[in-house]
C-alpha positions as YAML, in Angstrom:
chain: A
units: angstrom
residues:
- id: 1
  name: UNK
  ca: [-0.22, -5.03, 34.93]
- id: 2
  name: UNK
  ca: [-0.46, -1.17, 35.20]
- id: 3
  name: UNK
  ca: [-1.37, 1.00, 32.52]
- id: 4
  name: UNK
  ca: [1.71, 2.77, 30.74]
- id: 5
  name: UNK
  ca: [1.34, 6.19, 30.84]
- id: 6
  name: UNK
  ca: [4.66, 7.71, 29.28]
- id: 7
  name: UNK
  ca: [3.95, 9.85, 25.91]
- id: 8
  name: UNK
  ca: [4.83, 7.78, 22.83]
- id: 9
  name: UNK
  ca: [6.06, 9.54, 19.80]
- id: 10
  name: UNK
  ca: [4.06, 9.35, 16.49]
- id: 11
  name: UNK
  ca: [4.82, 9.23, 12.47]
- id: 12
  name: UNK
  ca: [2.22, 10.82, 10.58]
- id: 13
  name: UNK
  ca: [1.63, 8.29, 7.24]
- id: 14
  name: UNK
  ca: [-0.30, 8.43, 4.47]
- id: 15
  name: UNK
  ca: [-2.00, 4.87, 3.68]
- id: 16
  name: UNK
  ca: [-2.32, 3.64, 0.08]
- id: 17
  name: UNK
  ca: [-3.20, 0.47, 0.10]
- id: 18
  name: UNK
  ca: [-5.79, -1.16, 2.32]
- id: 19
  name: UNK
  ca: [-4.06, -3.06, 4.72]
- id: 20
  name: UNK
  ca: [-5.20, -6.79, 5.39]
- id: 21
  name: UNK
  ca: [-6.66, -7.74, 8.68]
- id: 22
  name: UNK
  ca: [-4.54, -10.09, 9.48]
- id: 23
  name: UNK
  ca: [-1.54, -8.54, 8.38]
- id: 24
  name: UNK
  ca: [-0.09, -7.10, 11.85]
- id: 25
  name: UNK
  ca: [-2.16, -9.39, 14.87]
- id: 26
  name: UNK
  ca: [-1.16, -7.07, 17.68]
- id: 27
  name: UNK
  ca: [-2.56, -3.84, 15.93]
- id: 28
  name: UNK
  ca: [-6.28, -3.40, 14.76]
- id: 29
  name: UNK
  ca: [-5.90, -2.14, 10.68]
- id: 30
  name: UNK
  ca: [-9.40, -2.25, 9.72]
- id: 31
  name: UNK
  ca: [-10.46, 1.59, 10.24]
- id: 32
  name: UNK
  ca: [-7.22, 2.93, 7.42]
- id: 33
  name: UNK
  ca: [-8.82, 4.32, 4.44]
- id: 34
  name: UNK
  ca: [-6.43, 4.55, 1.23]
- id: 35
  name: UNK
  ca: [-5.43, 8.48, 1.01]
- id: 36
  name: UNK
  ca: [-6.26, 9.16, 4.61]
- id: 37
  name: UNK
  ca: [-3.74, 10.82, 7.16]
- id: 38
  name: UNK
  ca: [-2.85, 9.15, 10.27]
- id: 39
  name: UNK
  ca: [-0.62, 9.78, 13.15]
- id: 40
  name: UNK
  ca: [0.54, 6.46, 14.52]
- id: 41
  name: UNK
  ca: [2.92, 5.08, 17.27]
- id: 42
  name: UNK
  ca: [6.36, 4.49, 15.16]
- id: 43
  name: UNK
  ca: [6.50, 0.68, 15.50]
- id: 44
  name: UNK
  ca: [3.10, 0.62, 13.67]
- id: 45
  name: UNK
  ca: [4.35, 3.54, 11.31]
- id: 46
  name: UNK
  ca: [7.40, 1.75, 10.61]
- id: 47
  name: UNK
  ca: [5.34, -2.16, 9.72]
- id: 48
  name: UNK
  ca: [2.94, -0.08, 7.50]
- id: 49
  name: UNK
  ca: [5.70, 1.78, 5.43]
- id: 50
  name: UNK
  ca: [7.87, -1.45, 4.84]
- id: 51
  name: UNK
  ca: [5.12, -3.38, 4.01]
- id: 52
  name: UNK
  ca: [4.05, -0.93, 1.69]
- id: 53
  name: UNK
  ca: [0.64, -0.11, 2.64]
- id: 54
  name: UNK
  ca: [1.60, 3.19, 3.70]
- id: 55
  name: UNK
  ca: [4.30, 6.60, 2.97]
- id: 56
  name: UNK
  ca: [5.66, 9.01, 5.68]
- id: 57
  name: UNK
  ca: [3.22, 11.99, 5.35]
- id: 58
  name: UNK
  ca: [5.23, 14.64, 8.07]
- id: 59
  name: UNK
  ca: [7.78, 14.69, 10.72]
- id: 60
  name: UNK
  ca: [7.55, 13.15, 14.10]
- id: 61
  name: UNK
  ca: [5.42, 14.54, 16.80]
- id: 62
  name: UNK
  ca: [4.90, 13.49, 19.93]
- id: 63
  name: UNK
  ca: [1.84, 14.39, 21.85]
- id: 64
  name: UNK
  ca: [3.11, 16.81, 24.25]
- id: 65
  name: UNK
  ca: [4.39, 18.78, 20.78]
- id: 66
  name: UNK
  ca: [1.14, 19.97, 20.06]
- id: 67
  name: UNK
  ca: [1.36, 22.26, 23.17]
- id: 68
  name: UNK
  ca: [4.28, 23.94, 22.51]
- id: 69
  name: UNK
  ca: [3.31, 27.55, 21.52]
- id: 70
  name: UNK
  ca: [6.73, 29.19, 21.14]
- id: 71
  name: UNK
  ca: [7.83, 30.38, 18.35]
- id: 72
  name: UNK
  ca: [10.65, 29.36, 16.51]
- id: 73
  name: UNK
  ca: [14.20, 30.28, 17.86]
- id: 74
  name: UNK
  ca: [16.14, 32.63, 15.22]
- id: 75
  name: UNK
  ca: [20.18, 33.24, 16.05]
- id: 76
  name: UNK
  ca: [20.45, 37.05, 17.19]
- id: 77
  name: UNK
  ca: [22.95, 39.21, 14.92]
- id: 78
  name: UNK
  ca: [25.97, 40.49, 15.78]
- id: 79
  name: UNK
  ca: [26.42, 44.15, 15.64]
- id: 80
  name: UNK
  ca: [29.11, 45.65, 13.61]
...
């Protein structure tokens, strides 16, 4: 199998409440600290929040966001 390599888009959360280990097999839980920040992929965002161990703490993001360095886009007014 070859390694996927496409950008996934992440969910910043917010944990608070320790999640169990065995809670979610296919993802590894044990390094979330209660009131720690965490960007995420969305399926694991999206387990954590409905289970309740964690709440949406931003927007989504996706990697290649962090390198966007334009500003934001403002409409141009119309002259009278």
């Amino acid at each position: 199998m070859t390694p996927n390599h496409t950008p996934e888009v992440v969910l910043r959360i917010r944990i608070i409440a320790v999640p169990r280990q065995d809670a979610f097999d296919e993802f590894d839980v044990h390094g979330f600290r209660v009131g720690q920040t965490y960007e995420v992929p969305v399926r694991l965002a999206s387990l954590l929040v409905i289970s309740g161990y964690a709440e949406t703490a931003g927007v989504f993001a996706s990697p290649a966001g962090a390198a966007d360095f334009s500003g934001p886009r403002f409409p141009k007014r119309r002259k009278s």
